[in-house]
ZAMARGU-4260 file (C-alpha; in steps of 0.2 Angstrom, whole numbers, plus 5000, padded with zeros to 4 digits):
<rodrens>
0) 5458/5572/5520 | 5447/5584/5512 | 5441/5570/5497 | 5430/5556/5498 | 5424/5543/5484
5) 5409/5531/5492 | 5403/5520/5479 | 5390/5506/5478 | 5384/5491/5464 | 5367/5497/5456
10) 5359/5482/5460 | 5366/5485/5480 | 5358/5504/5478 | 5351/5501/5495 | 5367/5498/5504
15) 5380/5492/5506 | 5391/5506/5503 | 5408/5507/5501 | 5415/5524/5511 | 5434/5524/5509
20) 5451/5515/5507 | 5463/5508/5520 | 5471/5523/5521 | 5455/5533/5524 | 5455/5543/5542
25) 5450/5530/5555 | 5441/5544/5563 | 5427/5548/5550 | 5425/5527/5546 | 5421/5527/5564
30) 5407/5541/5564 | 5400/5532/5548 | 5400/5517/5556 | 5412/5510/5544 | 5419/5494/5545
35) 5437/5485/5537 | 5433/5472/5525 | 5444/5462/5514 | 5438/5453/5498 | 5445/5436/5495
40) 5457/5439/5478 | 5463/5459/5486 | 5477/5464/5493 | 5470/5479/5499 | 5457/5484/5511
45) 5440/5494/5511 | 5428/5502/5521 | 5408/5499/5520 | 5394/5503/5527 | 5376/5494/5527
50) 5368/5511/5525 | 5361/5514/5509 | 5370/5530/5498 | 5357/5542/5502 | 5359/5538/5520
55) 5380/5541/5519 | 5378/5557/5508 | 5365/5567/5521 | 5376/5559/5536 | 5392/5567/5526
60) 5384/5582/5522 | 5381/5587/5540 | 5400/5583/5543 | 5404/5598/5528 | 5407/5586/5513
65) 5399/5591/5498 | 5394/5581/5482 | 5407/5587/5467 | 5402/5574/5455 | 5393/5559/5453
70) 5395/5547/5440 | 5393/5526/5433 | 5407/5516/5431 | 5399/5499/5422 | 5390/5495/5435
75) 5395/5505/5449 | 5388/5522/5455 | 5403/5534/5462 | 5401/5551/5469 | 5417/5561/5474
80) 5414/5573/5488 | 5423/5588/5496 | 5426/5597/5514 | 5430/5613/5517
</rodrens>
């Protein structure tokens, strides 16, 4: 799966942050230190992290992904990476 979106509220900019879908590869949530979460209302799963973006962006970077945009959706902060 060579895209990624992580996203994070901009009042929550020091984490947590959310790292991928339920269909994002268990193996990269588990080197992120990801875990499944469920919001009440949802009938679909994602992934998060307590770390805060900065701290998932360097940890991704050193696993090849790379920033291809960033942008803010109301008020929620997306970047979409890319690996090689």
């Amino acid at each position: 799966m060579p895209y990624l979106l992580i996203s994070t509220q901009i009042r929550l900019e020091v984490g947590p942050t959310m790292v991928g879908d339920e269909h994002s590869d268990p193996h990269l949530m588990s080197i992120l230190g990801a875990t499944k979460r469920s919001t009440l209302g949802n009938n679909f799963c994602e992934y998060y992290v307590n770390d805060a973006p900065r701290l998932v962006l360097d940890k991704l970077e050193s696993l090849g992904y790379r920033v291809v945009s960033m942008t803010g959706v109301g008020q929620t902060l997306v970047w979409c990476l890319h690996r090689e």
